[in-house]
PyMOL commands that place a pseudoatom at each C-alpha (Angstrom):
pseudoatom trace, name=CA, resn=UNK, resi=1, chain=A, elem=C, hetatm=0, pos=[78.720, -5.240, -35.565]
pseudoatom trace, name=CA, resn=UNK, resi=2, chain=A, elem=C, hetatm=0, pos=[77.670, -3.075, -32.790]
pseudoatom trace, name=CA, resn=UNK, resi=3, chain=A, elem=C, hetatm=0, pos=[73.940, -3.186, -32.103]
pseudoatom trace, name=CA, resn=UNK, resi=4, chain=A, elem=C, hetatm=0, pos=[72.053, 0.071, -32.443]
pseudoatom trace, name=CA, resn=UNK, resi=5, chain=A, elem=C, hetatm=0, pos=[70.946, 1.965, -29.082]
pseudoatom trace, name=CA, resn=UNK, resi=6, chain=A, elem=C, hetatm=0, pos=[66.749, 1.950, -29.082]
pseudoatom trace, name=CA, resn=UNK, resi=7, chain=A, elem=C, hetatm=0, pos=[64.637, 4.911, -27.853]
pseudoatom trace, name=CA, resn=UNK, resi=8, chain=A, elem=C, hetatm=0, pos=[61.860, 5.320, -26.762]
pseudoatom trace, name=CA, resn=UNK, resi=9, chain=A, elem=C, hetatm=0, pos=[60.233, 8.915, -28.189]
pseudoatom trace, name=CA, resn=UNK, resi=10, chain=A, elem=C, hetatm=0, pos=[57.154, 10.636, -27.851]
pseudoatom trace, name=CA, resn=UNK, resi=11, chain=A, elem=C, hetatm=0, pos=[56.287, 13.946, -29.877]
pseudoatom trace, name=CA, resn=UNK, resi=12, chain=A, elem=C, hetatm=0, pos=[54.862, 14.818, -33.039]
pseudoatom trace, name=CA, resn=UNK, resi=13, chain=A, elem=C, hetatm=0, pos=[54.496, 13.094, -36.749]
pseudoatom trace, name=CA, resn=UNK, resi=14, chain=A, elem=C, hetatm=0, pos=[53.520, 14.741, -39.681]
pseudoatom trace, name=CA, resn=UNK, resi=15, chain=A, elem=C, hetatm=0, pos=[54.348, 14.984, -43.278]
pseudoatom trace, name=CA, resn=UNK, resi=16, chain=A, elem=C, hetatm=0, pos=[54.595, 18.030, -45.213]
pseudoatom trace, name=CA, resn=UNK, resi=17, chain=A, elem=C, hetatm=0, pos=[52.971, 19.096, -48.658]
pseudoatom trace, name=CA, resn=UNK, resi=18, chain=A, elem=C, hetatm=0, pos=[56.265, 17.094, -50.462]
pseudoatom trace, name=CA, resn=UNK, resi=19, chain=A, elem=C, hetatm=0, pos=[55.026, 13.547, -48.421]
pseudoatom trace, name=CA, resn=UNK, resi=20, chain=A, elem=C, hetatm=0, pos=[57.742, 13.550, -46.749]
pseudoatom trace, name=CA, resn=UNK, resi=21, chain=A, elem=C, hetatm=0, pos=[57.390, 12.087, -43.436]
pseudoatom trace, name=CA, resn=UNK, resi=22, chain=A, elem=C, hetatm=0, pos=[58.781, 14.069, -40.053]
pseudoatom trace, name=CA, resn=UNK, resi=23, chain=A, elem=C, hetatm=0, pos=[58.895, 13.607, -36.348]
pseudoatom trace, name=CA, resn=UNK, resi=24, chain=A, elem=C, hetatm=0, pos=[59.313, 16.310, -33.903]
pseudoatom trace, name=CA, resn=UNK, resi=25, chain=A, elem=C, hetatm=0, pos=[60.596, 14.836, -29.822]
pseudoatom trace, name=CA, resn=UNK, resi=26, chain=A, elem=C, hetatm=0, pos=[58.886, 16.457, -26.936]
pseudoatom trace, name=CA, resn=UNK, resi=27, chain=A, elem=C, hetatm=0, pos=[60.906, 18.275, -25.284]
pseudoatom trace, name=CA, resn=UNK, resi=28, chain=A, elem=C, hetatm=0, pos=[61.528, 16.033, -22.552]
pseudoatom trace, name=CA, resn=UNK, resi=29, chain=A, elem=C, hetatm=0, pos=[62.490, 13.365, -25.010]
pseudoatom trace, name=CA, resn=UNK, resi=30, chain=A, elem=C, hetatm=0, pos=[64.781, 15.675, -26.988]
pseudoatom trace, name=CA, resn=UNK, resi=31, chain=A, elem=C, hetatm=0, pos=[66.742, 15.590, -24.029]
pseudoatom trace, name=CA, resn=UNK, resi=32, chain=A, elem=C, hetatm=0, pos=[67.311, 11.634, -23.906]
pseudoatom trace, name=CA, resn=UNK, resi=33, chain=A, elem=C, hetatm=0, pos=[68.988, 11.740, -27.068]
pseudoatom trace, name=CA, resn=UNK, resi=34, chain=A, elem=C, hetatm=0, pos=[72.851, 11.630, -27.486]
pseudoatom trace, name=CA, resn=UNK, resi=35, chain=A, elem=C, hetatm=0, pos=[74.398, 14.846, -29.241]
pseudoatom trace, name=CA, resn=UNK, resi=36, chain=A, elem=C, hetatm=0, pos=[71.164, 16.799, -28.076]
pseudoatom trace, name=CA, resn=UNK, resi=37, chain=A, elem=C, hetatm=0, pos=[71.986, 20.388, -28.624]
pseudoatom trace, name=CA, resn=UNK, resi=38, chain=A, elem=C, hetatm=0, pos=[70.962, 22.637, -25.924]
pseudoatom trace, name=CA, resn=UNK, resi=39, chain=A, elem=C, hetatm=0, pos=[68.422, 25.114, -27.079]
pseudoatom trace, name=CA, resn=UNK, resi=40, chain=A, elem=C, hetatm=0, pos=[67.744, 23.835, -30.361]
pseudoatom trace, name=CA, resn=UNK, resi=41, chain=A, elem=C, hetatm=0, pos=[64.622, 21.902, -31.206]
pseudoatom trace, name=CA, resn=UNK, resi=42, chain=A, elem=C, hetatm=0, pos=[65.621, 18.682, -33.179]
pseudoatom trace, name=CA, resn=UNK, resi=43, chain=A, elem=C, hetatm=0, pos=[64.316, 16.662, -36.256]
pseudoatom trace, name=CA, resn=UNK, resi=44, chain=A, elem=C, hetatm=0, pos=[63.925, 13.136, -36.745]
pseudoatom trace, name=CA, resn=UNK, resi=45, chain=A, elem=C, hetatm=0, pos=[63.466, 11.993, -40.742]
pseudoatom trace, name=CA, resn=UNK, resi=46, chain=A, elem=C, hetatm=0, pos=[63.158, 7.992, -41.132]
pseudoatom trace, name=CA, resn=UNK, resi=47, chain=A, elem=C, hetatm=0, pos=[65.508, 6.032, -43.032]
pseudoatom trace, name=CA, resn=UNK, resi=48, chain=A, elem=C, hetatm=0, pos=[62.877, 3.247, -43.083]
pseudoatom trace, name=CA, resn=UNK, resi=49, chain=A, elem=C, hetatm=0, pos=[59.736, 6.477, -44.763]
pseudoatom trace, name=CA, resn=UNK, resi=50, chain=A, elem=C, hetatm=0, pos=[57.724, 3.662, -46.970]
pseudoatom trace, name=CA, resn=UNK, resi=51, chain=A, elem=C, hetatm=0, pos=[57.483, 1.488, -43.743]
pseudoatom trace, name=CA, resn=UNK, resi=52, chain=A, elem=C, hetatm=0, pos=[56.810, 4.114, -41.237]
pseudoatom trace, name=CA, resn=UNK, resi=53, chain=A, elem=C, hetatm=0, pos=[53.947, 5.189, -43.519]
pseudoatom trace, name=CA, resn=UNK, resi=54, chain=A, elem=C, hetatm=0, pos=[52.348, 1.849, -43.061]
pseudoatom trace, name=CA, resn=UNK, resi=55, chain=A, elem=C, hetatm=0, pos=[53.408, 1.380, -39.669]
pseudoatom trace, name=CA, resn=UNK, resi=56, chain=A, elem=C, hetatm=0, pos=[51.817, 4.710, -38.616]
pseudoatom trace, name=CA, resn=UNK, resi=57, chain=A, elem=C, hetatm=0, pos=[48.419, 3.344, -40.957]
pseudoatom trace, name=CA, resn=UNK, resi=58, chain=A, elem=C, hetatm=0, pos=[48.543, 6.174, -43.381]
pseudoatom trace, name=CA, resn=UNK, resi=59, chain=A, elem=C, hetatm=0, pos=[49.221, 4.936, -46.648]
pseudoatom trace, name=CA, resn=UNK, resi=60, chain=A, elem=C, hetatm=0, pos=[45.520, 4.897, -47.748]
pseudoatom trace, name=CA, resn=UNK, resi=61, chain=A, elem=C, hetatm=0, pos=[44.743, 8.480, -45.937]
pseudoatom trace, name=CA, resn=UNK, resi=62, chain=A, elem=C, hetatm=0, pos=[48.069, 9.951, -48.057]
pseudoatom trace, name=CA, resn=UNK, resi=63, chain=A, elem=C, hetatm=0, pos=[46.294, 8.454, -51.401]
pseudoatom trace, name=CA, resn=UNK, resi=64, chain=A, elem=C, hetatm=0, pos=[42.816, 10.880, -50.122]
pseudoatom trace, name=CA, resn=UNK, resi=65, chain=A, elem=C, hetatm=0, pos=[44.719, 14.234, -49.567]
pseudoatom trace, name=CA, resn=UNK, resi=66, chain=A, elem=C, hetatm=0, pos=[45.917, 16.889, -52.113]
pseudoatom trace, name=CA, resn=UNK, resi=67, chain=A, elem=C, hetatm=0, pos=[49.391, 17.485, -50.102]
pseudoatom trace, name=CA, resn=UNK, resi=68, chain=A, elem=C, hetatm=0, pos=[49.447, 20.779, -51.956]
pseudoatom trace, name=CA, resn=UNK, resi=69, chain=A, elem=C, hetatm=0, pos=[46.545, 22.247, -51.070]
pseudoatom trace, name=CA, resn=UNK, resi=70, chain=A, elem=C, hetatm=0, pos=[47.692, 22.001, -47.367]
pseudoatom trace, name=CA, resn=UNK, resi=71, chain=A, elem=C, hetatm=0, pos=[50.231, 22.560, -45.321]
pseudoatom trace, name=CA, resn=UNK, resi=72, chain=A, elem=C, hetatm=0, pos=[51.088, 19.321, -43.605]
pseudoatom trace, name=CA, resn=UNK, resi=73, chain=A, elem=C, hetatm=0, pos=[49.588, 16.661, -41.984]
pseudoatom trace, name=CA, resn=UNK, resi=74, chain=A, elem=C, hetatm=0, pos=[50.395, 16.213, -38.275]
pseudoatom trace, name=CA, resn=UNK, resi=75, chain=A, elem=C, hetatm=0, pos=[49.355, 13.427, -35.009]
pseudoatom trace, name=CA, resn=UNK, resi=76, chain=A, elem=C, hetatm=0, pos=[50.829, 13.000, -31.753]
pseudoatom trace, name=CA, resn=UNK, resi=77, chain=A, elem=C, hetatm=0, pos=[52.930, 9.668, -31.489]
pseudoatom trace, name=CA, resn=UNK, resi=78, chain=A, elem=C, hetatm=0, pos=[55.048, 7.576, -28.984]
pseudoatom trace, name=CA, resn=UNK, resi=79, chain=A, elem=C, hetatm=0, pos=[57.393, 5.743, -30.921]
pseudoatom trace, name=CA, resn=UNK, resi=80, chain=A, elem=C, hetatm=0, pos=[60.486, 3.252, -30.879]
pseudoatom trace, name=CA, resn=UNK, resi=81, chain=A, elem=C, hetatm=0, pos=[63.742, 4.122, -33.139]
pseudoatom trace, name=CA, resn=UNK, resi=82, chain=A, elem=C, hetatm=0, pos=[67.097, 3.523, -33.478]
pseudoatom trace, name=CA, resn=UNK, resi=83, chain=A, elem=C, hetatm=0, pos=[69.916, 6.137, -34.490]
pseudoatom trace, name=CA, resn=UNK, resi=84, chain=A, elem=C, hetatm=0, pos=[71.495, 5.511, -37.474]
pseudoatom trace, name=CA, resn=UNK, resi=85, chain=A, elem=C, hetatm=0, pos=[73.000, 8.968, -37.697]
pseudoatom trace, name=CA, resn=UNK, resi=86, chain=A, elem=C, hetatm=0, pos=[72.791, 12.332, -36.713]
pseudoatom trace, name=CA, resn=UNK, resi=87, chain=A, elem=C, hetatm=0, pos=[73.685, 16.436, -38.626]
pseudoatom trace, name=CA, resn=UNK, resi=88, chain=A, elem=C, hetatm=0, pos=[73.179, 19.395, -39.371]
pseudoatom trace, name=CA, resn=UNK, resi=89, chain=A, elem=C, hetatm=0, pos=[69.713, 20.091, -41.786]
pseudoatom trace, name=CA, resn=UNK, resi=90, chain=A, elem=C, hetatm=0, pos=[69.365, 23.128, -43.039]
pseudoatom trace, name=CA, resn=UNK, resi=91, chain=A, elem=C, hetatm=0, pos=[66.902, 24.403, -40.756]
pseudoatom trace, name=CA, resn=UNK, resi=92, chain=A, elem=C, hetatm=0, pos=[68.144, 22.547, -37.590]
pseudoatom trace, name=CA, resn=UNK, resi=93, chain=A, elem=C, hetatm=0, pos=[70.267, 20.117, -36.420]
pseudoatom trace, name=CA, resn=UNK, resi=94, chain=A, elem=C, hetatm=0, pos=[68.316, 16.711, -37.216]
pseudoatom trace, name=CA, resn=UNK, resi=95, chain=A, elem=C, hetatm=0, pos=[68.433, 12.777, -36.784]
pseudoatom trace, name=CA, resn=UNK, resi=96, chain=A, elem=C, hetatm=0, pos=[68.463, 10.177, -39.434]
pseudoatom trace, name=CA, resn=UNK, resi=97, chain=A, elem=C, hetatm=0, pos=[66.479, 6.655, -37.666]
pseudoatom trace, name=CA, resn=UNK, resi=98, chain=A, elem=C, hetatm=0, pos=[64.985, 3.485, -38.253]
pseudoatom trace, name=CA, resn=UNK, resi=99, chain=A, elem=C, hetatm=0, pos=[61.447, 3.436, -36.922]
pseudoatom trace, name=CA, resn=UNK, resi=100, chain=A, elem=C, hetatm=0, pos=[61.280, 0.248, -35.329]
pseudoatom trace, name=CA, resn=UNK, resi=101, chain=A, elem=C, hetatm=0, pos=[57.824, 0.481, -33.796]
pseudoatom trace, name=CA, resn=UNK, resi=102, chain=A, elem=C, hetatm=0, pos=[54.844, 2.861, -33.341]
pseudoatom trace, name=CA, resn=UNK, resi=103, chain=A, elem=C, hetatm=0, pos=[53.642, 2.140, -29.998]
pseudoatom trace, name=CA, resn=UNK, resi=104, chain=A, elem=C, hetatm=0, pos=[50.750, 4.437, -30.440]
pseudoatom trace, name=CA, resn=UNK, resi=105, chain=A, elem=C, hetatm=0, pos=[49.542, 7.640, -32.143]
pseudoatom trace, name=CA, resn=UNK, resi=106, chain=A, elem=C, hetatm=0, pos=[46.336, 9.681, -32.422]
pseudoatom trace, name=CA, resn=UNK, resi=107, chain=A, elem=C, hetatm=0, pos=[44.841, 10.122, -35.669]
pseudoatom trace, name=CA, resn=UNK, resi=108, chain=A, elem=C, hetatm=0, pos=[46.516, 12.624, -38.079]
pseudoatom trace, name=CA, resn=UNK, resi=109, chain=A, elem=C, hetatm=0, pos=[44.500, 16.026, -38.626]
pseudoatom trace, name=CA, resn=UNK, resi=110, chain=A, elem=C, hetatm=0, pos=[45.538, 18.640, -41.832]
pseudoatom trace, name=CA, resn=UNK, resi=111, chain=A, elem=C, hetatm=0, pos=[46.928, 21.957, -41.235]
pseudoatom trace, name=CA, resn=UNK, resi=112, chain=A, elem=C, hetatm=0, pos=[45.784, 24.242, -43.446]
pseudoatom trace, name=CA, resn=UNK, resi=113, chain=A, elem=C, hetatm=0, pos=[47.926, 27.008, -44.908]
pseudoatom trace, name=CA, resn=UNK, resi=114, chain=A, elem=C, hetatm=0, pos=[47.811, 30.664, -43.566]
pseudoatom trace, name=CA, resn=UNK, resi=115, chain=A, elem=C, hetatm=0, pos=[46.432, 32.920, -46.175]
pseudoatom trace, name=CA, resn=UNK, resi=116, chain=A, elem=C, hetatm=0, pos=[48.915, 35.120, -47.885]
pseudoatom trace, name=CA, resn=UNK, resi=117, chain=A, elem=C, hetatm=0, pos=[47.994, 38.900, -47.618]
for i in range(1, 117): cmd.bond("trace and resi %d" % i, "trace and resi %d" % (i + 1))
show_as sticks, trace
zoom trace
């Protein structure tokens, strides 16, 4: 069995108001990662969500907050995953990894919803 290829990524986590989990690359580390499309900004979902809740330290803080009543949840991270596969979402082309390690993020902060007019 071939061993996976680790990374190295910094960027953004977040969930949104269905708890799902998300991580946005920087930039710069978009551009590190094999099939990178030019111009596009790529997703990263976890195959691994339950543990990269706890691994991130946010399964008690997703118990406290009403995902409905905002619009996501969102922290700066640097983490380490491996590419288990990678497509086309619906909104943009996106990654499917295994988080293997958070090597450090800042605390998450709610973003509230913009007000419908």
């Amino acid at each position: 069995m071939q061993a996976l290829s680790v990374f190295i990524i910094d960027g953004v986590y977040g969930f949104d108001e269905g708890g799902e989990i998300y991580f946005f690359p920087s930039k710069k580390a978009q551009k590190s990662l094999p099939h990178y499309p030019a111009n596009d900004k790529v997703g990263i979902g976890f195959s691994n969500s339950d543990t990269a809740i706890s691994m991130f330290g946010l399964r008690e803080d997703l118990k406290k907050i009403d995902l409905h009543a905002i619009c996501a949840v969102r922290g700066l991270a640097k983490i380490e995953a491996s590419i288990i596969m990678f497509g086309e979402g619906p909104a943009r082309p996106w990654y499917t990894m295994k988080l293997e390690r958070v090597i450090w993020h800042s605390p998450a902060q709610m973003v509230p919803c913009r007000p419908e007019y």
